[in-house]
C-alpha positions in Angstrom: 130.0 110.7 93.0 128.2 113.0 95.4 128.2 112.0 99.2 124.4 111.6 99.7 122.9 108.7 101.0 119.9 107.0 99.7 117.9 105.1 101.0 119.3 101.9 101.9 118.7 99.0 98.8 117.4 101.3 97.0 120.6 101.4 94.4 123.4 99.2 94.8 126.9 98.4 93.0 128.0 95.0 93.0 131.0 93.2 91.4 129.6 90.7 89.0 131.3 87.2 88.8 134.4 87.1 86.5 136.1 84.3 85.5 139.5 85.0 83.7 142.8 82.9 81.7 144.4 82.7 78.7 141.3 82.8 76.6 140.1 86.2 77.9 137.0 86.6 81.0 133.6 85.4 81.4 131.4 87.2 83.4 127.8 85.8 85.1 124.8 86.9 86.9 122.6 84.7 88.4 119.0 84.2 89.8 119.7 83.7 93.6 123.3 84.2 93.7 124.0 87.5 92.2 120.1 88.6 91.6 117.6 89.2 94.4 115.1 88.7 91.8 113.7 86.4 88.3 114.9 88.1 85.4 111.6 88.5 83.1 112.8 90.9 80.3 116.5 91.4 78.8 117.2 94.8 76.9 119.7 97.1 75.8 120.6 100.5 75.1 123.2 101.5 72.7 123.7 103.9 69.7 123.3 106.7 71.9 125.5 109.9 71.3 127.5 111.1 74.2 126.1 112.9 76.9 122.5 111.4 75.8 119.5 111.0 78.4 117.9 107.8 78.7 115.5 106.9 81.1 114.4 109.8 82.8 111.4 107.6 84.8 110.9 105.6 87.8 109.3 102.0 88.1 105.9 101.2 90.7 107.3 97.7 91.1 110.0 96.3 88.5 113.6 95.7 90.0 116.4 95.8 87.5 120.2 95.0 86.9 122.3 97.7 84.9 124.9 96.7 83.3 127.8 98.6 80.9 128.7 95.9 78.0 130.9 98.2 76.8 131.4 102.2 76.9 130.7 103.9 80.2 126.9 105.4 81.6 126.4 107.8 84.5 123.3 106.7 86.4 121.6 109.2 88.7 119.8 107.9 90.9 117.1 109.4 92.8 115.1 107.8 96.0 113.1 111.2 96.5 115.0 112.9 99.0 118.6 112.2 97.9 120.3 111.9 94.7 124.2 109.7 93.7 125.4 109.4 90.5 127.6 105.9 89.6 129.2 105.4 87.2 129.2 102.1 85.3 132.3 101.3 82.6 133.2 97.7 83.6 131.7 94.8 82.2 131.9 93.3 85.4 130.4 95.5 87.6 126.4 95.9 88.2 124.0 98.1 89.3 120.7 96.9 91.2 117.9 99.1 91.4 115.2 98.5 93.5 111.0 100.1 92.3 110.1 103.6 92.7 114.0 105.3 92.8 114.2 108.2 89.6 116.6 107.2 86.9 118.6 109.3 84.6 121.1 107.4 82.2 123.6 109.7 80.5 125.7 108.1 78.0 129.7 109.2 78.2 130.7 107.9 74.3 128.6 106.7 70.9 130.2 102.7 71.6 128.6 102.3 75.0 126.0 99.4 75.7 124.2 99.7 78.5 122.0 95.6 79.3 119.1 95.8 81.5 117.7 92.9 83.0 114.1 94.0 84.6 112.0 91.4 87.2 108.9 92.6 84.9 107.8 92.1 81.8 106.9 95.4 79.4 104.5 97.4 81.5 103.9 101.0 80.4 101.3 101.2 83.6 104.7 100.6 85.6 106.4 103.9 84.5 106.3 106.9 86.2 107.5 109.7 83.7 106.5 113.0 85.8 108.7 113.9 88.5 106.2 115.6 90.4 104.0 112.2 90.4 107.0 110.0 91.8 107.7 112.6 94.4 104.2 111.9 95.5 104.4 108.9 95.7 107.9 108.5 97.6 106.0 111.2 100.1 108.0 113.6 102.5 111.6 112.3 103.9 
């Protein structure tokens, strides 16, 4: 993990609510509790060989929820003048991203699942995919 600082809420790590016994652990994520946001769309990545870039884009307004099922991701995150990388291998562990903040997923192994839950539904008007656009956008820092 690098020791820049983004800009504040713009990514953060949270510990997702686990509850454990005999019968193994059950993890949730909630609207209002754990969520500062409705989730509108559920999706997942997986299949991906290791080392794989996913993502690569930033969103104009959709929030999301990352979340490693199972495998391990590296997310870099970008707000446009600084950059961290997390990394996400825990079922119950999330990251929240907030809109506008570059994305590069990297998968570490072929078994990892990586759930997204987005405040928007599908958009392709809410992607940005060129770098220089987003840096526009974000302006000087």
């Amino acid at each position: 993990m690098t020791t820049h600082r983004l800009k504040p809420g713009c990514a953060t790590l949270f510990d997702i609510r686990t509850f454990t016994d005999a019968r193994g652990a059950l993890s949730v994520v909630e609207e209002g509790v754990d969520l500062p946001f409705s989730p509108r769309r559920l999706y997942y990545l997986y299949g991906s060989n290791s080392g794989q870039v996913r993502a690569d884009h930033a969103h104009r307004t959709e929030r999301q929820c990352l979340i490693a099922i199972a495998g391990a991701a590296e997310i870099d995150v970008d707000d446009g003048r600084d950059r961290r990388t997390f990394v996400l291998d825990r079922p119950d562990q999330g990251l929240l991203l907030e809109p506008v903040a570059w994305v590069v997923v990297r998968f570490r192994d072929a078994a990892s699942v990586l759930a997204v839950l987005a405040s928007n539904s599908y958009d392709a008007d809410d992607y940005i995919h060129e770098y220089e656009e987003f840096r526009s956008l974000v302006g000087p820092q």
